[in-house]
MARTISE-906099 format. One line per field, with one value per residue (C-alpha): z, y negated, x; residue number from 1. Coordinates in nm, 2 decimals, padded with zeros to 4 digits. Example, Ala and Ser with C-alpha at 12.3 -4.5 7.8 and 13.67 -1.06 7.14 Angstrom:
BEGIN
z = 00.78,00.71 .
y = 00.45,00.11 .
x = 01.23,01.37 .
pos = 1,2 .
//
This chain:
BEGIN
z = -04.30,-04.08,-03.68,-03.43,-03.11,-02.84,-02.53,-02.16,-02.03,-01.79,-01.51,-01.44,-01.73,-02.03,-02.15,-02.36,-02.67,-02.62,-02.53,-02.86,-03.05,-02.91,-03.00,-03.36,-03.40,-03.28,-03.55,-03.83,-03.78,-03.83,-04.08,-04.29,-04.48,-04.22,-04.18,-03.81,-03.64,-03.33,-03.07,-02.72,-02.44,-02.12,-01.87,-01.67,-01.48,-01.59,-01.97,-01.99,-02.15,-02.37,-02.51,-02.58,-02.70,-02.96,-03.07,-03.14,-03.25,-02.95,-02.75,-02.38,-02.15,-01.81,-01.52,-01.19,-00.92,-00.57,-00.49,-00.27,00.02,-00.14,-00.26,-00.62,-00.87,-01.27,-01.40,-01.77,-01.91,-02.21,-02.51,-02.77,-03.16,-03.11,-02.91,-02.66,-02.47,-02.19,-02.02,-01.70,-01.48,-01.11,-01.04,-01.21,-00.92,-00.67,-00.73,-00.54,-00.70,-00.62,-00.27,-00.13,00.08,00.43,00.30,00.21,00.47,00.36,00.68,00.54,00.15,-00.05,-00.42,-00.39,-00.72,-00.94,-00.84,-00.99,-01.32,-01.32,-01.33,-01.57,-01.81,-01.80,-01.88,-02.21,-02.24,-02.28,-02.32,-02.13,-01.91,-01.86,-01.50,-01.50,-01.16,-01.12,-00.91,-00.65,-00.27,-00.12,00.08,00.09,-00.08,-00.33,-00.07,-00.15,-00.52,-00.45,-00.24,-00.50,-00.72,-00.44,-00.22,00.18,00.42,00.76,01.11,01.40,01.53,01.16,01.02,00.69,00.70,00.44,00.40,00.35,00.36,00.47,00.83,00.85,00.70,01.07,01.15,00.88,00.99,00.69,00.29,00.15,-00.24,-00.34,-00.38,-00.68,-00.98,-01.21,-01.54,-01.37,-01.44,-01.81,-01.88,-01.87,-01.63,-01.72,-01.47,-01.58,-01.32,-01.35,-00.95,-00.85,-00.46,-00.30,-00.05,00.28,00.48,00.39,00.06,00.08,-00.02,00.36,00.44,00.10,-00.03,00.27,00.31,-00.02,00.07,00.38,00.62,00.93,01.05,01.32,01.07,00.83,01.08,01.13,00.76,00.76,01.06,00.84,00.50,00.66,00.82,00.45,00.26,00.56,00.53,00.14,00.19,00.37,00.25,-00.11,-00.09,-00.28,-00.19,-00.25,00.00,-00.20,-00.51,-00.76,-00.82,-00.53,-00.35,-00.64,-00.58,-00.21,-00.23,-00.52,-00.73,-00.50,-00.47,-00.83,-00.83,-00.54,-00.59,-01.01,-01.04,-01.32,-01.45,-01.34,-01.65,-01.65,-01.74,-02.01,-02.21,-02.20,-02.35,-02.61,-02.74,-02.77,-02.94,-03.20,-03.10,-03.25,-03.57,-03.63,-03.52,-03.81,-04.06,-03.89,-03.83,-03.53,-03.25,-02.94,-02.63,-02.30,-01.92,-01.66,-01.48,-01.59,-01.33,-01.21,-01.19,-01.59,-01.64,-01.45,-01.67,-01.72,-02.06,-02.21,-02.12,-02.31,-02.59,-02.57,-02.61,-02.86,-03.06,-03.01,-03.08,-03.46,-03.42,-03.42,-03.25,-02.92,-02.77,-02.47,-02.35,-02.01,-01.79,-01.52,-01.51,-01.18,-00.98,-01.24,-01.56,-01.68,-01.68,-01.98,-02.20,-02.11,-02.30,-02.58,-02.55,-02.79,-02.63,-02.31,-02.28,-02.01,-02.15,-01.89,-02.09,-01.71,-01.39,-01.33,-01.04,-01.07,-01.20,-01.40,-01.59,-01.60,-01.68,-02.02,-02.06,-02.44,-02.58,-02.39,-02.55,-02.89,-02.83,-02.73,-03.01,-03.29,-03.15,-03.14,-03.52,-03.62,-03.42,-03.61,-03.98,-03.91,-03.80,-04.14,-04.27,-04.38,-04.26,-04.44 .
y = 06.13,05.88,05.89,05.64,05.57,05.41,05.51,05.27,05.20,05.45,05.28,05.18,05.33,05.18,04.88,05.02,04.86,05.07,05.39,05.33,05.25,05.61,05.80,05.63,05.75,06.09,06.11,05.96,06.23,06.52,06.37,06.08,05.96,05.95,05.59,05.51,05.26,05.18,05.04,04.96,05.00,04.89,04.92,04.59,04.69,04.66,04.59,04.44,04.12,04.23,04.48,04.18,03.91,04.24,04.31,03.96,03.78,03.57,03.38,03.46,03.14,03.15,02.89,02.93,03.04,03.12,03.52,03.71,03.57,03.20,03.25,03.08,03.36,03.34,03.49,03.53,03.55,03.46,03.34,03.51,03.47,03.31,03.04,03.08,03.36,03.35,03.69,03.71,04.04,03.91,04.14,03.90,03.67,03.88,04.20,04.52,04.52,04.18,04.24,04.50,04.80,04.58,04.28,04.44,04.34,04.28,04.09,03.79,03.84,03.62,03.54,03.21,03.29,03.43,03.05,02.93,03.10,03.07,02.70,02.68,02.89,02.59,02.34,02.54,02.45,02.81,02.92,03.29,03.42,03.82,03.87,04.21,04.30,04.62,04.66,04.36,04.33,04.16,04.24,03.88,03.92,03.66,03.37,03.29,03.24,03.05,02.82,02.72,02.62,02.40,02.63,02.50,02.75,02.64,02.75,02.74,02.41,02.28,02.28,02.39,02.76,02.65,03.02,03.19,03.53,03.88,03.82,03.50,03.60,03.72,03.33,03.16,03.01,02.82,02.82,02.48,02.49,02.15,02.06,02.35,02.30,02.18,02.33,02.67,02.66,02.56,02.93,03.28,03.51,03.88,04.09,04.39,04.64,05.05,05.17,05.12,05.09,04.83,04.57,04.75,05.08,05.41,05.36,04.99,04.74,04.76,05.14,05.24,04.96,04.86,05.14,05.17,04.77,04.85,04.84,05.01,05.17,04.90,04.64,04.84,04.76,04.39,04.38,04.56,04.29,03.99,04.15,04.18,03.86,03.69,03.88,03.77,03.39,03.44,03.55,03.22,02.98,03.05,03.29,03.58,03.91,04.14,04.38,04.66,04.54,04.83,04.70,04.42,04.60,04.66,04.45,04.38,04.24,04.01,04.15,04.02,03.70,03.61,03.71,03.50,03.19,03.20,03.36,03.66,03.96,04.30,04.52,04.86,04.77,05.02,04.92,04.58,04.59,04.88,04.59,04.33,04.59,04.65,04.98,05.17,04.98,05.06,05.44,05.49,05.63,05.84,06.21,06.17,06.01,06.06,05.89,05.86,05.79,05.77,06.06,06.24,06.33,06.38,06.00,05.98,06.09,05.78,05.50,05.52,05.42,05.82,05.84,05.57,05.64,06.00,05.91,05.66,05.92,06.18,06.04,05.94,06.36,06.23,06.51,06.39,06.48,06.30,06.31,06.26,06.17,06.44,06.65,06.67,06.80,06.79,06.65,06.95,06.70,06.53,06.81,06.77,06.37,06.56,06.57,06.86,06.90,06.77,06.81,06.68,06.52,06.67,06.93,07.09,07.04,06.65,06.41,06.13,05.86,06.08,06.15,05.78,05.65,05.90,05.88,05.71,05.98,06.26,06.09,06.08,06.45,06.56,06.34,06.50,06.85,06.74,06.63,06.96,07.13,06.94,07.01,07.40,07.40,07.21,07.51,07.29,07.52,07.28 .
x = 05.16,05.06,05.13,05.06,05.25,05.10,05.30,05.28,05.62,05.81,05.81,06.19,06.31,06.15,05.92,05.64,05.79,06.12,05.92,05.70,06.06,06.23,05.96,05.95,06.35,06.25,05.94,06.17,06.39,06.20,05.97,06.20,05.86,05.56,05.47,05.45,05.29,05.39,05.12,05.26,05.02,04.96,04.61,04.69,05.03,05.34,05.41,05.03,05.23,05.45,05.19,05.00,05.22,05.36,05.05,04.87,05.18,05.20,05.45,05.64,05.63,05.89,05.83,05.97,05.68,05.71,05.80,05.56,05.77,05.78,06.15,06.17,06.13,06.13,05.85,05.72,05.36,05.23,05.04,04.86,04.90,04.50,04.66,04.38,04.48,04.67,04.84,04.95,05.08,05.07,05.34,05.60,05.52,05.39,05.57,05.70,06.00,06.06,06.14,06.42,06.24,06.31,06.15,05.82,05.57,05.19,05.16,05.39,05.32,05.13,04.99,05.04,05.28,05.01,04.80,05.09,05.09,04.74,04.82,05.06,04.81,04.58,04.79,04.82,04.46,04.35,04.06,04.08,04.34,04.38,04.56,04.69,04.69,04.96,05.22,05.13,05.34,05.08,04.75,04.62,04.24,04.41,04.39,04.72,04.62,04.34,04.53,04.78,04.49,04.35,04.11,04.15,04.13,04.06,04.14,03.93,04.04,03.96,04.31,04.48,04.64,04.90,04.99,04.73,04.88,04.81,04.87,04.67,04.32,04.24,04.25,03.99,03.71,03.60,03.65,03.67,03.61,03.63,03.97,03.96,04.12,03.79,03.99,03.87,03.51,03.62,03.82,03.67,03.97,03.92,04.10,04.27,04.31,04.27,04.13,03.78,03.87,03.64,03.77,03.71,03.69,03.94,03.89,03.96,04.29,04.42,04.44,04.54,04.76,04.87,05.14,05.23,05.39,05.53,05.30,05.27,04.95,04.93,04.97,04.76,04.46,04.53,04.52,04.17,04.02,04.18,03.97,03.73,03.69,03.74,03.50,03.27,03.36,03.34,03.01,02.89,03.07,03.06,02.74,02.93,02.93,03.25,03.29,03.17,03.28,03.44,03.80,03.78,04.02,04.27,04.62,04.56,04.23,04.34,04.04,03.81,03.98,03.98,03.58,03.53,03.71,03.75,03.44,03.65,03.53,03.71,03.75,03.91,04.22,04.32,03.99,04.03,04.36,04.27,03.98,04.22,04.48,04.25,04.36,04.05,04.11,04.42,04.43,04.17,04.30,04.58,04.66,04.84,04.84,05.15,05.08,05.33,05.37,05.63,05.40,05.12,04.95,04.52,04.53,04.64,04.30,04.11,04.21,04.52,04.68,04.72,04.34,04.22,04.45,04.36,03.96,03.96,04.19,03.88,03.62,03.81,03.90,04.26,04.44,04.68,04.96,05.10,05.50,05.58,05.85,05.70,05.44,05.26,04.90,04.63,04.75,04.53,04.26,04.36,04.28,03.96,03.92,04.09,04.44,04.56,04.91,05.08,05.50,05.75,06.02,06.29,06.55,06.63,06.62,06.72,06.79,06.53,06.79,06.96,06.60,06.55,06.89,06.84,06.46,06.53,06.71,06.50,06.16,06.32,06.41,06.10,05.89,06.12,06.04,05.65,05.69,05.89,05.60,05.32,05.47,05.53,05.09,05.06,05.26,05.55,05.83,06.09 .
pos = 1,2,3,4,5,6,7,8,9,10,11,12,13,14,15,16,17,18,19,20,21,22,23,24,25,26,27,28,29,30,31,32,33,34,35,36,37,38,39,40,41,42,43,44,45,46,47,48,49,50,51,52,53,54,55,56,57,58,59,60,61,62,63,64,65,66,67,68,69,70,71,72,73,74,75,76,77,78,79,80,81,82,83,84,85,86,87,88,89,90,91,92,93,94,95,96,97,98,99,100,101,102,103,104,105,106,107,108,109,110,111,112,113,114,115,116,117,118,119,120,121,122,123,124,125,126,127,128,129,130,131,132,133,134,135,136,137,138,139,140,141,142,143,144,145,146,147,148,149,150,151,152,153,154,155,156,157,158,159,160,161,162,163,164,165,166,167,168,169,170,171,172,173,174,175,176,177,178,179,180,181,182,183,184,185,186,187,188,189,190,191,192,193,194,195,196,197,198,199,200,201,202,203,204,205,206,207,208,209,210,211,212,213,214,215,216,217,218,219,220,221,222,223,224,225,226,227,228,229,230,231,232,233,234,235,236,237,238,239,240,241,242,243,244,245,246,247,248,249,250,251,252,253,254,255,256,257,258,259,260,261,262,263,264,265,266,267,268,269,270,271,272,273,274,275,276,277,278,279,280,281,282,283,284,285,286,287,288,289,290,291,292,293,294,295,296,297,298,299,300,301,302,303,304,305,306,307,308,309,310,311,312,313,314,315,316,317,318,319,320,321,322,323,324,325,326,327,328,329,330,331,332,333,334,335,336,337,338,339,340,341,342,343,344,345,346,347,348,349,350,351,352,353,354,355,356,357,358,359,360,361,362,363,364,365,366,367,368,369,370,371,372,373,374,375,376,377,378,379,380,381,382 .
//
């Protein structure tokens, strides 16, 4: 028998890699001989590196960027086993969960971190970058990025903003491209993100994102005037348009930003790194396939890792089943891209850190039951 595990991490429990590794334990003990192959996933958030670098062979970089905030932070990213790939998750510069609850203002954040990594991705001499862009603090339309690889933005009495963050896009006047780092236009960047908002309007990186990084619906308006004044100013001075881009508005605005001023390509996230997987390759062949998630929820269904797992496994007519940390309003839909079976990992009633403090031994638990399950519909009662 051959089962393959391909499970995102659970976010602040476990790396997809450890996930994929508890499940493996659980499988092994209900079935001693099935051959497992473990495939850690990842749709562009958290994990999107170390799904990589497992998969391809590759190798973790750390350089010191600035935080969303400009403190010093170490952040990792990574080669591929090709040698010209580069993987970056913004988030390990320009993270959430970099910055306590009090510190999180969109107003004062910046990517000026993820410019950095950028950077030190093309002094590899690489030949693509993938910028995951999950999990960001910051609501800057990437200016702080784009300054850090040498894009000027200018005031209204012709000076330098030389911090370009959230609060400051009101003030730009002018986009200066010039100064750009000219190794740019020698890499393709493939953005990996999994929402579709565009840049502006309720739907946009402002009044969405905005409170989900602390701001407050005062400063979630200022951050909606400064977008759109950008996109405007992007549109004139560098004749793109991407206010109603799909995906512009994912990470603050930073997939817009990396359109505008790299000139990327936004990819659904969860695709992009199921092609560079090989996923489809290696799922041939099998007769299982278990997929997991911190949360399974309506969203799990809208490019998510489980759904893109889930449909490449149909369309093999590999049946699914996907574990979950918690279960929650309209994981239903996942049946409907083929998913055979869904369970929640929980064994009772548990306090949130209790869950995720044990979330190792209750996926093992819950994988061996799922195996025991399989066998018995095989009619192996053993």
């Amino acid at each position: 028998m051959k089962i393959l595990v391909a499970p995102d991490s659970l976010k602040e429990s476990l790396c997809a890699l450890d996930a994929a590794r508890a499940i493996e334990k659980g499988v092994a003990t209900a079935i001693p001989g099935a051959e497992v192959l473990l495939v850690p996933f990842a749709d562009g958030g958290e994990g999107t590196v170390a799904a990589m670098l497992e998969a391809t062979g590759g190798q973790p970089r750390t350089c010191q960027a600035p935080g969303p905030l400009g403190d010093p932070v170490e952040a990792q990213w990574g080669v591929c086993g090709d040698g010209e790939t580069a993987v970056i998750e913004m988030a390990a510069a320009s993270g959430l969960e970099l910055l306590d609850a009090p510190d999180r203002n969109p107003l004062r954040t910046s990517t000026r971190g993820t410019g950095v990594l950028i950077r030190h991705a093309l002094d590899e001499g690489v030949k693509r970058i993938i910028v995951g862009i999950g999990g960001s603090a910051t609501v800057d339309g990437g200016a702080g990025m784009a300054h850090a690889l040498g894009v000027r933005f200018l005031d209204e009495n012709g000076r330098p903003i030389e911090d370009p963050c959230g609060g400051r896009l009101v003030d730009i006047r002018a986009i200066e491209t010039g100064g750009l780092d000219p190794r740019v236009s020698d890499v393709e960047v493939v953005v990996a993100c999994d929402v579709t908002n565009p840049l502006l309007g309720p739907e946009g990186a402002a009044r969405v994102y905005g409170p989900q990084k602390g701001a407050t619906p005062g400063q979630v308006e200022a951050l909606e005037d400064g977008m759109r004044n950008l996109s405007e100013r992007i549109l004139r001075d560098l004749d793109k348009d991407v206010s109603e881009l799909a995906g512009a508005g994912a990470a603050g605005g930073l997939g817009a930003g990396l359109v505008a001023f790299l000139g990327a390509r936004l990819e659904n996230g969860a695709q992009t790194i199921a092609r560079h997987l090989r996923l489809r390759q290696r799922m041939s062949g099998c007769d299982l396939v278990i997929t997991a998630e911190g949360r399974l929820d309506a969203q799990s269904a809208y490019g998510k890792a489980p759904a893109r797992v889930a449909s490449v496994a149909h369309s093999l007519g590999i049946p699914v089943v996907a574990l979950g940390g918690a279960l929650k309003e309209g994981f239903e839909a996942l049946y409907e891209l083929g998913v055979s079976a869904v369970f929640c990992i929980a064994d009772g009633p548990l306090a949130s850190g209790e869950a995720m403090g044990r979330a190792s031994e209750l996926l093992e638990r819950t994988a061996e039951s799922v195996a025991r399950l399989w066998l018995a519909s095989k009619g192996d009662l053993k």
